[in-house]
OpenMM code with the backbone's topology and positions (N, CA, C; nanometers):
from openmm import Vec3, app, unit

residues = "UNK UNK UNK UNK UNK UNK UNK UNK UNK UNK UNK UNK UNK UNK UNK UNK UNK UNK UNK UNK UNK UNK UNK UNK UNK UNK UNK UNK UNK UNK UNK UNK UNK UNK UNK UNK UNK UNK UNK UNK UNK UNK UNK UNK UNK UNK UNK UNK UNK UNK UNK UNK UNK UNK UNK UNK UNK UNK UNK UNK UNK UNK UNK UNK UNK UNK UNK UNK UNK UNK UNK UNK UNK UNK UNK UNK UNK UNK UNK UNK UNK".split()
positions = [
    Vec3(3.1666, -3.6414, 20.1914),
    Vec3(3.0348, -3.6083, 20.2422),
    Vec3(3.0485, -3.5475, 20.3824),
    Vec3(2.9627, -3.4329, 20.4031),
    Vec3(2.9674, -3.3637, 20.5290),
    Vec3(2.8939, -3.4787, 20.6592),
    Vec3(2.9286, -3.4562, 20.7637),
    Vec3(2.9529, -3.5472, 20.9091),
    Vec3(2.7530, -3.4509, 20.9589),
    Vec3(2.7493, -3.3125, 20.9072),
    Vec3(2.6532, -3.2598, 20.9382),
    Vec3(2.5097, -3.3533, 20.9723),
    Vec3(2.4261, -3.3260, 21.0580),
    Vec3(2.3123, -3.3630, 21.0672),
    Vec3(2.1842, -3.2233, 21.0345),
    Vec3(2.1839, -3.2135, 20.9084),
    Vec3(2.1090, -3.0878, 20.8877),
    Vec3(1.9306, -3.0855, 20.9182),
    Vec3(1.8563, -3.2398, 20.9099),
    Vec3(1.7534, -3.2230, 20.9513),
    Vec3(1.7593, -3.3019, 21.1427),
    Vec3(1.8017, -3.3247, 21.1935),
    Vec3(1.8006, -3.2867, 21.3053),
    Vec3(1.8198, -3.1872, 21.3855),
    Vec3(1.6972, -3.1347, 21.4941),
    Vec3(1.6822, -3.0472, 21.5412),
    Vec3(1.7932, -3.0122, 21.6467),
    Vec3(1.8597, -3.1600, 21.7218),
    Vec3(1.9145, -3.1790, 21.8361),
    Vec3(2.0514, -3.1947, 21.8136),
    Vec3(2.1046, -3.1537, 21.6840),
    Vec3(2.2427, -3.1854, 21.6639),
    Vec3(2.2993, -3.0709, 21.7296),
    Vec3(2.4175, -3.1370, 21.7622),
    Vec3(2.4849, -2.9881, 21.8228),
    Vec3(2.4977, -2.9620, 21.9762),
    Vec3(2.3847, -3.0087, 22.0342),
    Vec3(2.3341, -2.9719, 22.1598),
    Vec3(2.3432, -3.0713, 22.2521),
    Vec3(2.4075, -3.0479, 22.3660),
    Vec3(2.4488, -3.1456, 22.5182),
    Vec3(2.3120, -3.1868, 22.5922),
    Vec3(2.2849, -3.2305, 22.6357),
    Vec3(2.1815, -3.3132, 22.7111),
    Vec3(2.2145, -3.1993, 22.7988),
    Vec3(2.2735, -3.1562, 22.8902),
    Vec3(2.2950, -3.0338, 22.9805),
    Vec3(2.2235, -2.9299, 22.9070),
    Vec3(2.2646, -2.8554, 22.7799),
    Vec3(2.1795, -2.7042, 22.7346),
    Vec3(2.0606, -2.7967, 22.7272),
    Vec3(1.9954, -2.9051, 22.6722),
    Vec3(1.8492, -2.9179, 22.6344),
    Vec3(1.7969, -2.8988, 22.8037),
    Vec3(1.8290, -2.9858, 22.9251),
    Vec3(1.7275, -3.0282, 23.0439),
    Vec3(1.7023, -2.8312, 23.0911),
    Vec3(1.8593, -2.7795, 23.0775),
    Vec3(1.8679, -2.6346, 23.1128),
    Vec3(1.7753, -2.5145, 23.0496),
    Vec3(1.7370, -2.5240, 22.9300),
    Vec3(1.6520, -2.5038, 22.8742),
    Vec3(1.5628, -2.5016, 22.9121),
    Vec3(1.5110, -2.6375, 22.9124),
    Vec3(1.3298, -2.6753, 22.9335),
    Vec3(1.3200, -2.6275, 23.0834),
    Vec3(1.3761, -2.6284, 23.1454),
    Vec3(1.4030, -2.5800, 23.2904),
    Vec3(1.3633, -2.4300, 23.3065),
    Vec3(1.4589, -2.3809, 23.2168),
    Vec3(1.4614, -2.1919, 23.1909),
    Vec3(1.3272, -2.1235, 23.1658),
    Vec3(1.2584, -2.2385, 23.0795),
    Vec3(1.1370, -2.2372, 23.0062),
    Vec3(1.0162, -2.2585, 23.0537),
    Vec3(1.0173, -2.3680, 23.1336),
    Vec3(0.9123, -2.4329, 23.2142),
    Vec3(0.9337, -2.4322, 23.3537),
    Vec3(1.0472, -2.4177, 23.4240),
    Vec3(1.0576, -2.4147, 23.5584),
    Vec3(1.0410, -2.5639, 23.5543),
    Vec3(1.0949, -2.6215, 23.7202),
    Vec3(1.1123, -2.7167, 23.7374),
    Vec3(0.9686, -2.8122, 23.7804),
    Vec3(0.8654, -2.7439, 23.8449),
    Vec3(0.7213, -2.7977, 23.9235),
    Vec3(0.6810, -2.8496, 23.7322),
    Vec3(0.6769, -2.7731, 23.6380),
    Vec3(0.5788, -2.7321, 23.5086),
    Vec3(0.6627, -2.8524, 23.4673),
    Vec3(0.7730, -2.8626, 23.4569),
    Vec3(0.8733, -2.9747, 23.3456),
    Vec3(0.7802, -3.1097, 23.4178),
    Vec3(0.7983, -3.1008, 23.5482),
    Vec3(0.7477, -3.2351, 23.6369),
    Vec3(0.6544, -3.2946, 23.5988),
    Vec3(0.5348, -3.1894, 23.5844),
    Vec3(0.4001, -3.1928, 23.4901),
    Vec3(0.4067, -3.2705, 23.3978),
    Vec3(0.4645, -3.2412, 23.3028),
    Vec3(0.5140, -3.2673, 23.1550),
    Vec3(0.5480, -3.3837, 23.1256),
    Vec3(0.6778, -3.4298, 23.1989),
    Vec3(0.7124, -3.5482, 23.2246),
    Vec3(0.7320, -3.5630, 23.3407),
    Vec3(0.6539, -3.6888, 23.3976),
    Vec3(0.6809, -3.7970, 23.5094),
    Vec3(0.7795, -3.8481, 23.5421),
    Vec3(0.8909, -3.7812, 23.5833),
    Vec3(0.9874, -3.8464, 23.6209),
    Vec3(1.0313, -3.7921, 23.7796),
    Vec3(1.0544, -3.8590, 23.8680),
    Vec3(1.0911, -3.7950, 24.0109),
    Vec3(1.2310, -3.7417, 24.0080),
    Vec3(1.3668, -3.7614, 23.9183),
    Vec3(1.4445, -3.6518, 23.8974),
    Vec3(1.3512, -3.5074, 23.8861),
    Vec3(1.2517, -3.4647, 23.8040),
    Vec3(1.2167, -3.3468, 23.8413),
    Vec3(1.1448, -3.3381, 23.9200),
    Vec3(1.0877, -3.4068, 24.0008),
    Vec3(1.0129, -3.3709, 24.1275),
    Vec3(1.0807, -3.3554, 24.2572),
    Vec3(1.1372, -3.4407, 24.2874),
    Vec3(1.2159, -3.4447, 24.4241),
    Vec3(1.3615, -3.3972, 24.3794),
    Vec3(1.3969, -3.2774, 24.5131),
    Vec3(1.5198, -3.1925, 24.5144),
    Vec3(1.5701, -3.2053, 24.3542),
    Vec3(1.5077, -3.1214, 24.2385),
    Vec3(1.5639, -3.1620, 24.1031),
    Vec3(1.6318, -3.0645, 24.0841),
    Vec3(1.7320, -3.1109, 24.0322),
    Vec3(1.8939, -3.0444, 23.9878),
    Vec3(1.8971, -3.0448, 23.8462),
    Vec3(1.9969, -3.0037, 23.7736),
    Vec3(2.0401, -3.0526, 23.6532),
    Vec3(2.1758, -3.1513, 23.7002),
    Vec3(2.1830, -3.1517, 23.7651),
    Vec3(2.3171, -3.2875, 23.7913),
    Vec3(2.2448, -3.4067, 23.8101),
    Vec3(2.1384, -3.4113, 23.9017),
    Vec3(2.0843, -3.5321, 23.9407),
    Vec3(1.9778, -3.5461, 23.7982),
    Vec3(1.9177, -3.4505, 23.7240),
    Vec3(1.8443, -3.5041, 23.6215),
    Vec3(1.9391, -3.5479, 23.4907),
    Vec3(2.0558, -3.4859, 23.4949),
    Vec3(2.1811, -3.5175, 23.3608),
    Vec3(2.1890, -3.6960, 23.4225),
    Vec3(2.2274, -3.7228, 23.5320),
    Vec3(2.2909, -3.8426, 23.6366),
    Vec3(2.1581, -3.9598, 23.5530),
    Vec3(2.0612, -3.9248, 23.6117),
    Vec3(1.9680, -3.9888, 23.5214),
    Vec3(1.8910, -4.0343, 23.3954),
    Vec3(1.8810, -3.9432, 23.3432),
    Vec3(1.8961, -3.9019, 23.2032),
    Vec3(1.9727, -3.9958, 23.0593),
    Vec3(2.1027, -4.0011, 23.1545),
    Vec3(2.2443, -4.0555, 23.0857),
    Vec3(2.1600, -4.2198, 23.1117),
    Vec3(2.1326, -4.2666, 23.2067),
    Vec3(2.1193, -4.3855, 23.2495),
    Vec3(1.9686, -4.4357, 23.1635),
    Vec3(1.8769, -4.4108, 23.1804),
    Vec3(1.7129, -4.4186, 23.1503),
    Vec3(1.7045, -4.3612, 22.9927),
    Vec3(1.7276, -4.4595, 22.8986),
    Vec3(1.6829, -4.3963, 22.7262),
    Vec3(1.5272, -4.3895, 22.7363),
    Vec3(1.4366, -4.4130, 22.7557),
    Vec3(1.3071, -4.4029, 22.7707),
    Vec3(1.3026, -4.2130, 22.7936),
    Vec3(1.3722, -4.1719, 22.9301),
    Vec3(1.3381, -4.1076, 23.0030),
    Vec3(1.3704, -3.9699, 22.8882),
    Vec3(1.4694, -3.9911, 22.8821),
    Vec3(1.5947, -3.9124, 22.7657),
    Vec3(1.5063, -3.8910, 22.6675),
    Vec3(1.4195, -3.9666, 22.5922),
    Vec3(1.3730, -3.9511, 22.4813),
    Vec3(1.2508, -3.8715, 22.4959),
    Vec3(1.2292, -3.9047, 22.6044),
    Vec3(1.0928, -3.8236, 22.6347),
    Vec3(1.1229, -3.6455, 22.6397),
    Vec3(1.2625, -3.6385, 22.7187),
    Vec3(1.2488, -3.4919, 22.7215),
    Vec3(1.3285, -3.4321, 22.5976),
    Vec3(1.4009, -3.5607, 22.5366),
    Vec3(1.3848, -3.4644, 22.3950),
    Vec3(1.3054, -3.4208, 22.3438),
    Vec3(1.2259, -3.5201, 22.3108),
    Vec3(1.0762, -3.4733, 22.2966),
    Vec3(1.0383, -3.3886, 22.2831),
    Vec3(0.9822, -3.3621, 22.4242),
    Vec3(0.9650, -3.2293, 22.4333),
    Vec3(1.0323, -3.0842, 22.4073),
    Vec3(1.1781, -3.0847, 22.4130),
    Vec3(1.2408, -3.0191, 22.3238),
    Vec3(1.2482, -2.9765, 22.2280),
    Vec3(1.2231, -3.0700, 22.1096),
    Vec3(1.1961, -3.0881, 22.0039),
    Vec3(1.0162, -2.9888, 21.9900),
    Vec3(0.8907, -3.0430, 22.0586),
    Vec3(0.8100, -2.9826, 22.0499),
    Vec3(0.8188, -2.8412, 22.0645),
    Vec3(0.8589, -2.7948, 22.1754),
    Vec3(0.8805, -2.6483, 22.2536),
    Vec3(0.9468, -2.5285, 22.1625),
    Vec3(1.0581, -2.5755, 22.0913),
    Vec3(1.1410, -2.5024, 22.0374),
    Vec3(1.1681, -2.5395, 21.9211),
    Vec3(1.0893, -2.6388, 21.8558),
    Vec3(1.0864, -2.6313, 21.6970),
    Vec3(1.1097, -2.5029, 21.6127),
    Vec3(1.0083, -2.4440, 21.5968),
    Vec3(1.0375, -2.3116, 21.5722),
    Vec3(1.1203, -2.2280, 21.5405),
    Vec3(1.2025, -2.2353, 21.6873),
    Vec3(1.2801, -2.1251, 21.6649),
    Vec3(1.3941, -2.1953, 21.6202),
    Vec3(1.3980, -2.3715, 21.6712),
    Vec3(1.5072, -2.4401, 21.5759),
    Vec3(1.5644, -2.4367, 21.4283),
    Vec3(1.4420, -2.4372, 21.4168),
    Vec3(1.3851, -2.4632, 21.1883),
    Vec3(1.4204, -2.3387, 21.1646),
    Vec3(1.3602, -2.2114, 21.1912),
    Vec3(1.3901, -2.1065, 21.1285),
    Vec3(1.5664, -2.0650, 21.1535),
    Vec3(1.5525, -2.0496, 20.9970),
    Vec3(1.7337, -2.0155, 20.9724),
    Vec3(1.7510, -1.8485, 21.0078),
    Vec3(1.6256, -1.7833, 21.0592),
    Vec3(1.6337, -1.6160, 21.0435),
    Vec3(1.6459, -1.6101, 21.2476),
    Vec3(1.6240, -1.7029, 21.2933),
    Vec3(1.6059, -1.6909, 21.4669),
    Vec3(1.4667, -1.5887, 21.4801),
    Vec3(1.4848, -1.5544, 21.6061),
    Vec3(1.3557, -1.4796, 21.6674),
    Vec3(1.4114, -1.3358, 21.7167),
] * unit.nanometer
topology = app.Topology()
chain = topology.addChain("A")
for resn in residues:
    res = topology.addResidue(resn, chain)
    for name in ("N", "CA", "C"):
        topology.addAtom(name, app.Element.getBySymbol(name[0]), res)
């Protein structure tokens, strides 16, 4: 049996490309919005939000989350954009 995760959206992908992403996407003030977390409010990095991230499953899940919401789409479709 294949190791594959074919209905997960997030297989594959580092906690680094997802925060970098939503970042690329939303900018850092808009992500803040989104989710409440002061990694993106105060001096937010992707080191200091990965640093956190890793630590806080609550926090993690949340911006999968949103990941998951944002870029469904273009996830699911096997043709891309």
């Amino acid at each position: 049996m294949s190791s594959t995760q074919p209905n997960n959206p997030l297989h594959g992908l580092t906690l680094e490309a997802i925060v970098s992403r939503l970042v690329e996407h939303y900018g850092w003030e808009q992500l803040a919005g989104l989710i409440k977390i002061n990694c993106f409010k105060v001096d937010p990095s992707v080191k200091s939000s990965l640093k956190f991230l890793r630590k806080t499953q609550w926090a993690r899940t949340e911006v999968e989350a949103l990941y998951v919401r944002t870029f469904s789409q273009a996830v699911a479709s096997p043709w891309g954009s």
